[in-house]
C-alpha positions in Angstrom: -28.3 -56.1 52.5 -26.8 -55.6 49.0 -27.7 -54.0 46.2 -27.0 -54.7 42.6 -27.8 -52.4 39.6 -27.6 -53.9 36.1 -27.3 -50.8 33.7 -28.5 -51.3 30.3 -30.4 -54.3 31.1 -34.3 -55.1 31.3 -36.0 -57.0 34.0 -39.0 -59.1 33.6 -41.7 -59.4 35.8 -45.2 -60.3 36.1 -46.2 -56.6 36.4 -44.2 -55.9 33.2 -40.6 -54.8 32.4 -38.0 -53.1 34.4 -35.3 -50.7 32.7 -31.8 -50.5 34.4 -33.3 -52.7 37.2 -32.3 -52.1 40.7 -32.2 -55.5 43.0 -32.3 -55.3 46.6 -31.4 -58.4 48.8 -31.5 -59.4 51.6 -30.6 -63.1 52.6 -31.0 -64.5 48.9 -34.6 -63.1 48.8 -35.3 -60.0 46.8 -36.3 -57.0 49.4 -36.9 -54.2 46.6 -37.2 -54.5 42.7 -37.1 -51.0 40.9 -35.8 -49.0 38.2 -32.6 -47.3 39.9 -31.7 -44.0 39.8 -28.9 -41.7 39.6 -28.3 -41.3 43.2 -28.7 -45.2 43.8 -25.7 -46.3 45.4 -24.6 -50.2 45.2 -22.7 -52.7 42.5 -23.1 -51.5 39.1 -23.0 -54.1 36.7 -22.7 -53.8 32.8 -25.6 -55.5 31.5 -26.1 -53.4 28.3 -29.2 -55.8 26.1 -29.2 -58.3 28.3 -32.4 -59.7 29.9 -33.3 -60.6 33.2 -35.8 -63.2 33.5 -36.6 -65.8 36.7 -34.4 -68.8 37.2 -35.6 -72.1 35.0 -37.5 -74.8 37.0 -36.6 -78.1 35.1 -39.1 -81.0 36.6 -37.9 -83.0 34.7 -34.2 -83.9 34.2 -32.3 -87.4 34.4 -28.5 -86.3 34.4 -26.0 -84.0 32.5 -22.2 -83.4 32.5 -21.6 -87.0 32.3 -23.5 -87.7 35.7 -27.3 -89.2 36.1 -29.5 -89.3 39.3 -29.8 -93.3 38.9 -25.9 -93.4 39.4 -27.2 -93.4 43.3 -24.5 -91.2 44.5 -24.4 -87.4 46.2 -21.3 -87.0 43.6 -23.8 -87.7 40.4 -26.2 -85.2 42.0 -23.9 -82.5 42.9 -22.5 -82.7 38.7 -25.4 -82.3 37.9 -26.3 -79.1 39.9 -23.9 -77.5 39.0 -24.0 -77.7 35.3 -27.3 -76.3 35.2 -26.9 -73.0 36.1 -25.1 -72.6 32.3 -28.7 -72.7 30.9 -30.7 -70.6 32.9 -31.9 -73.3 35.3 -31.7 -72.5 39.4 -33.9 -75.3 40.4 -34.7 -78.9 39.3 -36.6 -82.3 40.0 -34.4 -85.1 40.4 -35.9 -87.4 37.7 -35.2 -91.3 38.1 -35.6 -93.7 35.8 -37.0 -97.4 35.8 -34.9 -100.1 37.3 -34.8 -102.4 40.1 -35.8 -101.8 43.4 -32.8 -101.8 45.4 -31.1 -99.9 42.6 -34.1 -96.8 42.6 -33.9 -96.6 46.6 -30.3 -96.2 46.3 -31.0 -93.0 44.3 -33.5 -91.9 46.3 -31.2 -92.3 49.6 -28.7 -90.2 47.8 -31.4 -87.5 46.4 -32.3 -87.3 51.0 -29.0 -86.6 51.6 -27.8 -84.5 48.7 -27.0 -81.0 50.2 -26.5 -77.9 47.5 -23.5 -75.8 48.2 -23.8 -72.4 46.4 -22.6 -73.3 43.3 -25.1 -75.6 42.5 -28.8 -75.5 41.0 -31.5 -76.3 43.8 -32.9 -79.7 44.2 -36.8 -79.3 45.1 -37.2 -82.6 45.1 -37.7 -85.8 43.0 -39.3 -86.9 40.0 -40.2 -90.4 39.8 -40.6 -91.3 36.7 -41.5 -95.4 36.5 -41.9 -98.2 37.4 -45.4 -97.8 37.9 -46.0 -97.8 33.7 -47.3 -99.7 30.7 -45.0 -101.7 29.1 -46.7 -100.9 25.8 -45.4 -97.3 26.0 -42.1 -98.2 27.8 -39.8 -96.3 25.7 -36.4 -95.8 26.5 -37.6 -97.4 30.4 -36.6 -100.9 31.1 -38.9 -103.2 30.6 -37.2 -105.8 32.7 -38.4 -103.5 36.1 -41.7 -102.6 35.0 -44.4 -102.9 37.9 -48.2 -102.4 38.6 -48.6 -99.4 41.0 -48.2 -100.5 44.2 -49.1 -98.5 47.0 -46.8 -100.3 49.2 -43.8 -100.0 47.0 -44.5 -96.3 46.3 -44.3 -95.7 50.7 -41.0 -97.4 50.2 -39.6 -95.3 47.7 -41.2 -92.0 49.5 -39.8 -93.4 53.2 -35.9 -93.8 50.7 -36.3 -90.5 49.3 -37.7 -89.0 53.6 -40.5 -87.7 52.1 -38.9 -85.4 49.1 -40.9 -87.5 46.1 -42.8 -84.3 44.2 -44.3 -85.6 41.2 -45.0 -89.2 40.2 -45.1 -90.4 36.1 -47.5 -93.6 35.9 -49.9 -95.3 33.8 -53.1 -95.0 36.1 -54.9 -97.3 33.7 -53.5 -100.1 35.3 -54.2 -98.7 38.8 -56.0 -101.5 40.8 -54.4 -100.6 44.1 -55.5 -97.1 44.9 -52.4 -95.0 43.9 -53.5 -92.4 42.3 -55.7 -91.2 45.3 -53.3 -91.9 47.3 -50.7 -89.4 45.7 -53.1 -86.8 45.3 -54.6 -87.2 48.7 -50.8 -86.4 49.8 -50.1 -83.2 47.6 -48.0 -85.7 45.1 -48.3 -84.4 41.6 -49.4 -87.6 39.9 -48.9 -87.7 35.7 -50.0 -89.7 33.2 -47.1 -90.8 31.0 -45.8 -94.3 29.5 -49.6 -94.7 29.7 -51.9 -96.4 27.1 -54.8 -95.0 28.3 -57.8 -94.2 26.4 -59.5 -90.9 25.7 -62.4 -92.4 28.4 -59.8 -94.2 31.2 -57.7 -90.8 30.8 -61.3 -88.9 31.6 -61.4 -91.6 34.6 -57.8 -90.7 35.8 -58.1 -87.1 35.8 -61.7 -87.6 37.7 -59.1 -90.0 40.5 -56.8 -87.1 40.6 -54.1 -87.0 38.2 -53.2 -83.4 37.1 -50.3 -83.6 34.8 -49.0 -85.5 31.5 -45.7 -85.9 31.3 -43.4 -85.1 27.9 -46.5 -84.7 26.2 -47.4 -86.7 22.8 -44.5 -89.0 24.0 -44.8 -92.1 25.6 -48.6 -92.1 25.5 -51.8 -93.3 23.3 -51.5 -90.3 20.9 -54.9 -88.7 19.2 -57.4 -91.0 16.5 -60.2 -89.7 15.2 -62.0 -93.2 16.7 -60.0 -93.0 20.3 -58.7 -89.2 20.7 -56.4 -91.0 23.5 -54.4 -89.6 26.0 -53.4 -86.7 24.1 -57.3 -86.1 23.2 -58.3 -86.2 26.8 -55.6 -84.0 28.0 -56.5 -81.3 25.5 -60.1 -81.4 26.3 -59.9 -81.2 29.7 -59.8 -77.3 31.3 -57.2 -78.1 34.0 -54.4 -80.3 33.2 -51.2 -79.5 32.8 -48.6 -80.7 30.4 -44.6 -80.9 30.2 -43.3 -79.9 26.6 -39.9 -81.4 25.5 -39.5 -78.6 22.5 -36.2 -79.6 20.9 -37.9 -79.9 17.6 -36.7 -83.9 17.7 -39.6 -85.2 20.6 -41.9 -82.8 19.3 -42.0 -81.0 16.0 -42.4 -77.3 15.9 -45.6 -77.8 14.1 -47.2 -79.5 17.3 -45.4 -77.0 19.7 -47.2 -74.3 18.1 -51.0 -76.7 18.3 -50.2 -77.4 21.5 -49.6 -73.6 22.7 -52.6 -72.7 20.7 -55.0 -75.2 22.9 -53.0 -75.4 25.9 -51.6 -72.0 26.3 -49.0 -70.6 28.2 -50.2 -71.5 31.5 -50.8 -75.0 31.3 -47.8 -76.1 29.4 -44.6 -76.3 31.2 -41.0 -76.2 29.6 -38.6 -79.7 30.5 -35.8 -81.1 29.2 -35.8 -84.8 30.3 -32.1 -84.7 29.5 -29.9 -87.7 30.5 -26.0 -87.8 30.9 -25.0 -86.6 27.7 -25.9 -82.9 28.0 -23.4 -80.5 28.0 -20.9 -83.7 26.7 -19.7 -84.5 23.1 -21.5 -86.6 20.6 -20.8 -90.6 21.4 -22.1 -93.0 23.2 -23.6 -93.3 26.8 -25.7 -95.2 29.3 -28.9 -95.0 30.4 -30.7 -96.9 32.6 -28.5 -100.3 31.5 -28.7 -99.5 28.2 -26.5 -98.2 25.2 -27.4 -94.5 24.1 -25.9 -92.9 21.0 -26.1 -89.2 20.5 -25.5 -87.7 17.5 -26.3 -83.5 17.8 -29.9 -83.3 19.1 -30.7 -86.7 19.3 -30.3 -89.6 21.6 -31.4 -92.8 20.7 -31.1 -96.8 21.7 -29.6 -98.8 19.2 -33.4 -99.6 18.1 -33.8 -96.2 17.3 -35.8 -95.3 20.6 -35.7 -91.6 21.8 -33.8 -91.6 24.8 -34.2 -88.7 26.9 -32.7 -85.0 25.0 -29.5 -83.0 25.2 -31.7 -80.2 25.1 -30.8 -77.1 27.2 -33.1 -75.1 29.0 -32.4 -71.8 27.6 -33.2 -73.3 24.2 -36.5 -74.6 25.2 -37.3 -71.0 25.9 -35.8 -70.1 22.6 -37.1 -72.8 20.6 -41.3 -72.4 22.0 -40.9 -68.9 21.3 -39.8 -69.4 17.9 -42.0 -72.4 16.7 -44.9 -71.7 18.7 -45.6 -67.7 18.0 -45.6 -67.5 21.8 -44.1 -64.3 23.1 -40.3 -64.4 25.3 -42.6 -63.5 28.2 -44.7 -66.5 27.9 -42.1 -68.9 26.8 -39.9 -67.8 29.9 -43.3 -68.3 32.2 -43.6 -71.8 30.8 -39.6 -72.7 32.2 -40.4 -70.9 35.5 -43.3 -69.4 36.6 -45.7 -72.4 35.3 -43.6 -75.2 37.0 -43.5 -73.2 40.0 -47.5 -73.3 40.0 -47.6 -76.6 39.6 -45.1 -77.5 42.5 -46.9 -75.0 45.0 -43.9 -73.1 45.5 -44.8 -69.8 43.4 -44.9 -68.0 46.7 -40.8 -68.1 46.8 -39.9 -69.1 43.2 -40.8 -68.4 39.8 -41.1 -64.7 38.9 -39.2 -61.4 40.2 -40.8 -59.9 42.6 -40.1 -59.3 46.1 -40.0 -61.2 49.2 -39.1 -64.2 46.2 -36.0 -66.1 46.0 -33.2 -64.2 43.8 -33.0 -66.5 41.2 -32.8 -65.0 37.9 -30.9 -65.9 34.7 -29.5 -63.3 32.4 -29.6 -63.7 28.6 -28.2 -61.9 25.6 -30.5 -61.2 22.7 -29.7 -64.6 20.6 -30.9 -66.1 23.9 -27.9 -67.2 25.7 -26.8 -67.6 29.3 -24.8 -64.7 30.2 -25.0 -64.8 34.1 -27.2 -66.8 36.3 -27.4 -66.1 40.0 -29.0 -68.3 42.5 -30.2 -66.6 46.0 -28.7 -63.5 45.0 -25.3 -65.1 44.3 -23.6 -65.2 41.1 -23.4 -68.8 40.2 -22.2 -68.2 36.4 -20.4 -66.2 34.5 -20.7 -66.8 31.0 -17.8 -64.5 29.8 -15.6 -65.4 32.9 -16.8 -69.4 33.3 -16.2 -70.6 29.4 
C-alpha cells in the first residue's frame, strides 16, 4: 500500500473537487481518495496550483516521436507509448492507416505482441481506421488499398491483431456484405468516417449499428440545406457519439463551440489523430507512402490534404475549453471519461475514484503537463524529464 499526498493541489472527480488530495493505492488501483489531514502519514508531494485530473484516453492516434503504428514493429509501438505520457495521455488506440493487406497485418501482429513496460502509455487496443472507405472522402488514406467491407478480410485483420481490434472507421454506405452487424454484434465500435453517406443512408447505418463518427466534419458528406449529410444525421440523432480533432486547423473554434452546444460534453470525445511528427520539429515526414510537410499546427500532402495533427492531448483539453465555452471539467471528461464510456471500460478507467486505475495527469494553470502517473507510478516528470 502507498500513499501519496499532493499539498496545494486539487483533484477532480465526478463527485466534485478534492483539496490537498490524499491517494491511496494499492496495486496501481486507487483504494482511498480523500482530502488528507494533518496526521496523514505518507509521500508529500509539492503540488501547489496544480490539478489533478484522470489520465487522457486518445482513440485515435497514428504515431508520434518519429514512430507510427503502420511501421509494423513492437519498437514503433513502444516510441510511441512512451511519448504520450508528456501530454496527459495514460491510455491509447493503436490507430492504423490504409495500406495493403500484408502490410496492415503486419501492424496488427506487432499491436498482439506489443507489451507496455511502466514507462509507457497503455495500449487498449486498436483502431482500425480503413480500408473499408469511400474513395470519395479518402483523404490523407491511400487510395491505391481502398476496399469494399469485407467480412472476410475484417476476421483476418481481427485473427492478426488475436482479437484486440476496438473500434472500426468505415463507410457503411457501401456495406453489401454484412459488416456493420457483424462488428456490432461482437462489441466492435463501428464509425462512420471517410464516408459519403447521406443524411437518410447515415439514418440507415446508425439503425445497422454504427455508434460513432470519427474526426467529425472531416472526411465525411458535410451538412446542405438539400442533404444535411453525415454531419446532419449525426447531429440529429440522440445517441451517437463523435471524436473532435480541436486544434483549431481540422476544425475551427467556431464549429467546436456548435458542436458542444448540440452534442454536449458527453457525446463528444477529445482525439488527436496525430501521426509521426508530434512531439518532432517542423519538416517533412511519411505517412502511409506518402510525403507529409508540417509546418507548426499543420500537416499536409503536397496537395494540400490535411494529414493527420501534431496536436497534443493536453491542448485539446485546453483548446475545447477555450473555443467552445465548455468548462475544464467537461473538456477533461471529453479526453477521458467519455472515451472510456464509449470503450466499456469506465469501470477501471476514466475518472478518480476508487477501486479505478491510478491514472491521472497533473497540470499547471496554463494547462501543461507537470506530472503524469500511470497505475500509481510516476511516469513523467515535467520539471525533472525536460
Amino acid at each position: 500500500m502507498t500513499t501519496l499526498i499532493f499539498k496545494g493541489a486539487h483533484a477532480y472527480t465526478e463527485q466534485g473537487v478534492i483539496p490537498d488530495p490524499l491517494f491511496r493505492l494499492e496495486k496501481g488501483v486507487i483504494a482511498e481518495l480523500r482530502p488528507a489531514q494533518e496526521e496523514d502519514e505518507g509521500e508529500r508531494i509539492d503540488a501547489e496550483e496544480l490539478r489533478i485530473v484522470p489520465g487522457f484516453i486518445d482513440i485515435h492516434i497514428h504515431g508520434a516521436a518519429g514512430a507510427d503504428v503502420m511501421d509494423g514493429t513492437e519498437e514503433a509501438l513502444h516510441t510511441i507509448a512512451r511519448a504520450l505520457p508528456a501530454e496527459g495521455t495514460t491510455s491509447f488506440l493503436a490507430t492504423t492507416l490504409t495500406q495493403s493487406t500484408a502490410d496492415t497485418k503486419q501492424a496488427l501482429a506487432a499491436a498482439a505482441s506489443f507489451q507496455s513496460d511502466n514507462r509507457c502509455a497503455e495500449m487498449l487496443g486498436v483502431h482500425l481506421e480503413g480500408p473499408f472507405i469511400h474513395p470519395a472522402r479518402k483523404g490523407a488514406q491511400p487510395e491505391a488499398f481502398i476496399v469494399p467491407p469485407s467480412t472476410r478480410l475484417f476476421e483476418e485483420f481481427q485473427q492478426a491483431a488475436e482479437g484486440m481490434i476496438r473500434l472500426v472507421t468505415m463507410a457503411p454506405e457501401l456495406d453489401e456484405d454484412g459488416l456493420t452487424e457483424k462488428l456490432a454484434g461482437q462489441g466492435v465500435i463501428v464509425s462512420m468516417g471517410h464516408t459519403d453517406a447521406t443524411c437518410s443512408e447515415t439514418a440507415e447505418a446508425l439503425a445497422r449499428g454504427v455508434s460513432h463518427a470519427t474526426h467529425f466534419y472531416n472526411g465525411m458528406r458535410g451538412f446542405h440545406h438539400r442533404d444535411p449529410g453525415v454531419v446532419g444525421g449525426v447531429l440529429m440523432n440522440g445517441s451517437v457519439r463523435a471524436e473532435l480533432i480541436a486544434d483549431g486547423v481540422h476544425v475551427s473554434p467556431e464549429a467546436c463551440a456548435f458542436t458542444y452546444q448540440q452534442l454536449g460534453a458527453e457525446r463528444l470525445l477529445l482525439i488527436t489523430d496525430a501521426m509521426r511528427a508530434k512531439g518532432k520539429e517542423d519538416g517533412t515526414y511519411q505517412l502511409g507512402g506518402q510525403q507529409v510537410t508540417v509546418r507548426g499546427s499543420e500537416a499536409v500532402l503536397e496537395d494540400g490534404t490535411l494529414a493527420g495533427s501534431v496536436l497534443r492531448m493536453n491542448e485539446a483539453v485546453r483548446n475545447m475549453s477555450r473555443f467552445s465555452g465548455a468548462s475544464f471539467e467537461e473538456a477533461v471528461q471529453m479526453a477521458s471519461l467519455q472515451p472510456a464510456k464509449a470503450l466499456g471500460i469506465s469501470g477501471r478507467k476514466g475518472s478518480l475514484a476508487t477501486g479505478k486505475d491510478a491514472d491521472f495527469t497533473m497540470l499547471d494553470p496554463n494547462g501543461d503537463v507537470a506530472k503524469t502517473y500511470i497505475k500509481g507510478v510516476c511516469v513523467y516528470n515535467g520539471g525533472e524529464d525536460k
